[in-house]
C-alpha positions as CSV (number, residue, x, y, z in Angstrom):
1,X,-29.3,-19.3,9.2
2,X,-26.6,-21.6,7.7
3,X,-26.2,-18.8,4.8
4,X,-25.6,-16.1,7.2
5,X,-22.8,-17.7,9.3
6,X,-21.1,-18.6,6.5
7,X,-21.4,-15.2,5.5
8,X,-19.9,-14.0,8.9
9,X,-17.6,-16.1,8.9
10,X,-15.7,-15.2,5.6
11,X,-16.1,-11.5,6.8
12,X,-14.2,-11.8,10.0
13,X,-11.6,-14.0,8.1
14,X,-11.4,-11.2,5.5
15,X,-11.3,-8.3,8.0
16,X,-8.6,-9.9,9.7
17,X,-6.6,-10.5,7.1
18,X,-6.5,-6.8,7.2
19,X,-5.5,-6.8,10.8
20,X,-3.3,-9.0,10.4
21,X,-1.5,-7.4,7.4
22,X,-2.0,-4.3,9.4
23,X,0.0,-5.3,12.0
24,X,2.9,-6.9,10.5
25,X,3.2,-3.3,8.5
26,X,3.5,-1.6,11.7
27,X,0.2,0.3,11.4
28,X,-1.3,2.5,14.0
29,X,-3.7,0.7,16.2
30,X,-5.7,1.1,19.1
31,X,-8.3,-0.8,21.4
32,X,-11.9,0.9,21.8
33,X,-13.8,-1.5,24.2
34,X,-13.2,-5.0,21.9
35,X,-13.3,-3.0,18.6
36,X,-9.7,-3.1,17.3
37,X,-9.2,0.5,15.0
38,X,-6.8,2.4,13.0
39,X,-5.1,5.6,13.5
40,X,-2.8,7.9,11.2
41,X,0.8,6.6,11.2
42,X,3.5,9.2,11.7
43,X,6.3,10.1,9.0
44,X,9.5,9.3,9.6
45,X,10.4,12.6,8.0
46,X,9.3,16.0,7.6
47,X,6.7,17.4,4.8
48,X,8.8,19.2,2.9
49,X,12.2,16.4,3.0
50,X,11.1,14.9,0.0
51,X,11.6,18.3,-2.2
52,X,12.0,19.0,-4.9
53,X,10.8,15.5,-5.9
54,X,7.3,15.6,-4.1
55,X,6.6,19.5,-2.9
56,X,5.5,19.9,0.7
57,X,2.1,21.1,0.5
58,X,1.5,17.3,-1.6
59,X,3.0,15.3,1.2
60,X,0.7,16.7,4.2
61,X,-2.4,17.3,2.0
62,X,-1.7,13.0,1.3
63,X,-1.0,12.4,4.6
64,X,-2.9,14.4,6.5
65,X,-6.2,14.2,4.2
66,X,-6.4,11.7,1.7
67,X,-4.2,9.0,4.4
68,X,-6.9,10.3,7.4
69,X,-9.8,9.9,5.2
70,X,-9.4,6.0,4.6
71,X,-8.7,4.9,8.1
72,X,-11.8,7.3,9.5
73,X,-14.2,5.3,6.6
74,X,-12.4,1.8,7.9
75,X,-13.1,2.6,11.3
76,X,-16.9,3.4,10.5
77,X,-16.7,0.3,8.2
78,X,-15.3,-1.8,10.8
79,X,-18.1,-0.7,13.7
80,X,-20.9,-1.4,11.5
81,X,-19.7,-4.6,10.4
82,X,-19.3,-6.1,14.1
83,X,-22.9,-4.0,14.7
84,X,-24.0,-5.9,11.5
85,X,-23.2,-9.4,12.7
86,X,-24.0,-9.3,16.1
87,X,-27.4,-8.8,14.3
88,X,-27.3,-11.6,12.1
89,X,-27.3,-8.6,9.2
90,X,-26.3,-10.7,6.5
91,X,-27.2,-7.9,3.9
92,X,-25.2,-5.3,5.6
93,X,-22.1,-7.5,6.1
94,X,-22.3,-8.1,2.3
95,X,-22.7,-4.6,1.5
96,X,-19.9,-3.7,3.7
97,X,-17.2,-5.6,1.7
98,X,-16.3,-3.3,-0.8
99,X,-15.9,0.1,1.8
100,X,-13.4,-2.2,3.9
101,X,-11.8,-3.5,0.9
102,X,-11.5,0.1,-0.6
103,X,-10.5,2.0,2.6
104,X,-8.7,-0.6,4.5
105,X,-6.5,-1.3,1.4
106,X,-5.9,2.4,1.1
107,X,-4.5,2.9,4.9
108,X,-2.4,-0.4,3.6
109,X,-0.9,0.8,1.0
110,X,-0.4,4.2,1.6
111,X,1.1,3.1,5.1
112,X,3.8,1.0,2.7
113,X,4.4,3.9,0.1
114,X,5.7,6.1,3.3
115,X,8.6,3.8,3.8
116,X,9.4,3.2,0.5
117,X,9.9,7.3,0.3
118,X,13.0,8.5,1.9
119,X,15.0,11.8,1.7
120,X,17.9,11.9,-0.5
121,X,19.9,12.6,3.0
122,X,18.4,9.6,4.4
123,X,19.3,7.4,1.6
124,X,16.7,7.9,-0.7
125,X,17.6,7.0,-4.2
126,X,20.7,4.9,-3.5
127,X,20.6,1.8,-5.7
128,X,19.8,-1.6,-4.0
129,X,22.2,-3.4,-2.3
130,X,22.4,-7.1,-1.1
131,X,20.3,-9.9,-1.7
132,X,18.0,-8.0,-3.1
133,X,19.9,-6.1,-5.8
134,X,21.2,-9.7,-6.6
135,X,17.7,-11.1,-6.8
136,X,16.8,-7.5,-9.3
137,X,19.6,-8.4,-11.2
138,X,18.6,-12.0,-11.4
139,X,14.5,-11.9,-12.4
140,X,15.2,-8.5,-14.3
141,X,18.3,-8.2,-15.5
142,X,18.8,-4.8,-13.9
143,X,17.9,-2.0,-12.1
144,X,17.1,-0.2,-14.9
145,X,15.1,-2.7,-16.3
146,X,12.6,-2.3,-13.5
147,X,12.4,0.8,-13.3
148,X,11.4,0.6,-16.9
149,X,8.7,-1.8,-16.5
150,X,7.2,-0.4,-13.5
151,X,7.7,3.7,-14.8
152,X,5.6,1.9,-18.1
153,X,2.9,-0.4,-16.3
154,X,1.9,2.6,-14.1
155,X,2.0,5.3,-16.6
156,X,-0.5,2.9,-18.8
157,X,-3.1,2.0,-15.9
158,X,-6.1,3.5,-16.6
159,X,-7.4,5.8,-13.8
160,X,-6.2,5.4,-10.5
161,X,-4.4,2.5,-8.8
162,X,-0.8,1.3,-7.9
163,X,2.8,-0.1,-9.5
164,X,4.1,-2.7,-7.3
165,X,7.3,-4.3,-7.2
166,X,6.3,-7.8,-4.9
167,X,8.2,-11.0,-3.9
168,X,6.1,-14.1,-4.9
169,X,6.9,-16.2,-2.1
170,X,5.2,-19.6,-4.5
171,X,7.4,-19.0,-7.4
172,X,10.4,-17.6,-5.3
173,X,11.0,-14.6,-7.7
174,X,10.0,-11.1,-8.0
175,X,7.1,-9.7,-10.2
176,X,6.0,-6.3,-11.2
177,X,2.1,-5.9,-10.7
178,X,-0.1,-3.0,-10.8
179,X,-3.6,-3.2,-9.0
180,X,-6.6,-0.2,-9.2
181,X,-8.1,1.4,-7.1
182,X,-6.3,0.8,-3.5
183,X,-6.8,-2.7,-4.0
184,X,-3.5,-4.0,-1.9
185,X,-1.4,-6.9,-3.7
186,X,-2.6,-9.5,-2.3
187,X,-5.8,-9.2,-4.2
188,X,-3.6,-10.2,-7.1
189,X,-2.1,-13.2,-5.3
190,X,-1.9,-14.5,-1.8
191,X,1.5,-15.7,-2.1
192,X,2.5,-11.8,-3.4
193,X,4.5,-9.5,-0.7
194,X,4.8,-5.8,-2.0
195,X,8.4,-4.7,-1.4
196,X,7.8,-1.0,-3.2
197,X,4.5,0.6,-4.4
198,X,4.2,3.6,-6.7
199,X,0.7,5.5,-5.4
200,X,-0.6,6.2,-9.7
201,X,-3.5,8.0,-7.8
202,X,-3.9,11.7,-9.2
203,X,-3.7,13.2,-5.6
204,X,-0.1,12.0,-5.4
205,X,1.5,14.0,-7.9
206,X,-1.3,16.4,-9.6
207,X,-0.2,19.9,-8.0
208,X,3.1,19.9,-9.1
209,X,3.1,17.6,-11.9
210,X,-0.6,18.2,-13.4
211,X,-1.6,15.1,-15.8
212,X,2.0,14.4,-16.9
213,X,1.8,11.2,-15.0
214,X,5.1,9.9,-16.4
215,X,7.3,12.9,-15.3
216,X,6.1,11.8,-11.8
217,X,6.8,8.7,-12.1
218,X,10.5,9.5,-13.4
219,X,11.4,11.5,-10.9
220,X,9.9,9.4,-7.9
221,X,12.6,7.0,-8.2
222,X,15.2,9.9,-6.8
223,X,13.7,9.6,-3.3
224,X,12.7,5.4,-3.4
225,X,13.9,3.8,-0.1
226,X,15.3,0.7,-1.0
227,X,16.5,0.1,1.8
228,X,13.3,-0.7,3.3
229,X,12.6,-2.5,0.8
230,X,15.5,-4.5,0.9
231,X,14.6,-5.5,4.4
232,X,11.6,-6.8,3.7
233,X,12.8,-8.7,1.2
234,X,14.9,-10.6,3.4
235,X,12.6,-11.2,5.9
236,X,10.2,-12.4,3.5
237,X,12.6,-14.7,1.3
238,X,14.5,-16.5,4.2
């Protein structure tokens, strides 16, 4: 009995941790009886703005498919966990981790990568500015340097994942990580707060840029909103 609250316990600290992260992203959320769930965030631009970087057809099959498809599984994750441990079902909740980890870190991340995309009318592109161009300039050396790093580390990961530019908020300085799979940063640190992530994932960039993985990642950097992440940085680092 001791083994399975424990058990419980950790799970709801780990599924709100989600929540949590969730809803400081600005996720979409909604209330069915106590259950809290997910829904499909909107774009703050159309399909096709993002052309000829990232075609159209990419954008809603991402958004509208592969984006969909990880909050639907967290959802069903998320009901049969709470079913699980109102039954004392220590085997489920342990079975359970690795679908919320997977598709809850997917509706994470992929809910980040839509703000760090903007069209080039909108800003995207445009070098950073403010503190945290200063701070780029400071731990990197330059813009261009991390561009470098981050087009290399992501080009080199092996199947699928993500290249993150993050502020660790321990060491006061920012780091470039990568992490597989949709495994969110914060698996890699919980002091680490992902400013910009580069979706590596195949169904990203394979219609229009096949398995040339680094041509994607070159190009990408023509619609980055750094903007955004500029204003996380600040929030973050103050």
């Amino acid at each position: 009995m001791a083994f399975r609250s424990l058990i419980c316990r950790k799970t709801v600290r780990s599924v709100l941790g989600f929540q949590n992260d969730a809803r400081n992203m600005g996720l979409g959320l909604r209330h069915a009886r106590e259950l809290q769930t997910f829904t499909l965030p909107d774009l703050s631009y159309d399909y096709g703005a993002l052309e000829p970087v990232i075609s159209a057809e990419i954008m809603k099959l991402h958004h509208q498919k592969h984006h969909q498809t990880y909050i639907t599984n967290y959802n069903k994750a998320l009901e049969q966990l709470e079913e699980a441990m109102a039954k004392g079902d220590s085997s489920t909740v342990i079975k359970l981790q690795s679908a919320l980890k997977f598709n809850g870190g997917g509706h994470i991340n992929h809910t980040i990568f839509w703000k760090n995309l903007a069209p080039v009318t909108e800003g995207g592109g445009e070098p950073p500015k403010g503190s945290l161009g200063w701070a780029i300039d400071e731990d990197f050396g330059s813009l261009e340097n991390v561009v470098k790093k981050m087009n290399a580390e992501g080009a080199a990961l092996q199947g699928s994942g993500w290249v993150w530019l993050g502020l660790d908020k321990e060491l006061k300085k920012l780091v470039v990580e990568t992490t597989t799979n949709q495994d969110p940063l914060v698996t890699k640190g919980p002091g680490l707060v992902p400013l910009l992530g580069i979706d590596v994932w195949e169904h990203a960039y394979y219609l229009q840029y096949k398995n040339v993985r680094p041509d994607y990642l070159k190009n990408i950097w023509k619609v980055i909103n750094w903007k955004y992440a500029n204003q996380v940085y600040e929030k973050e680092s103050s």
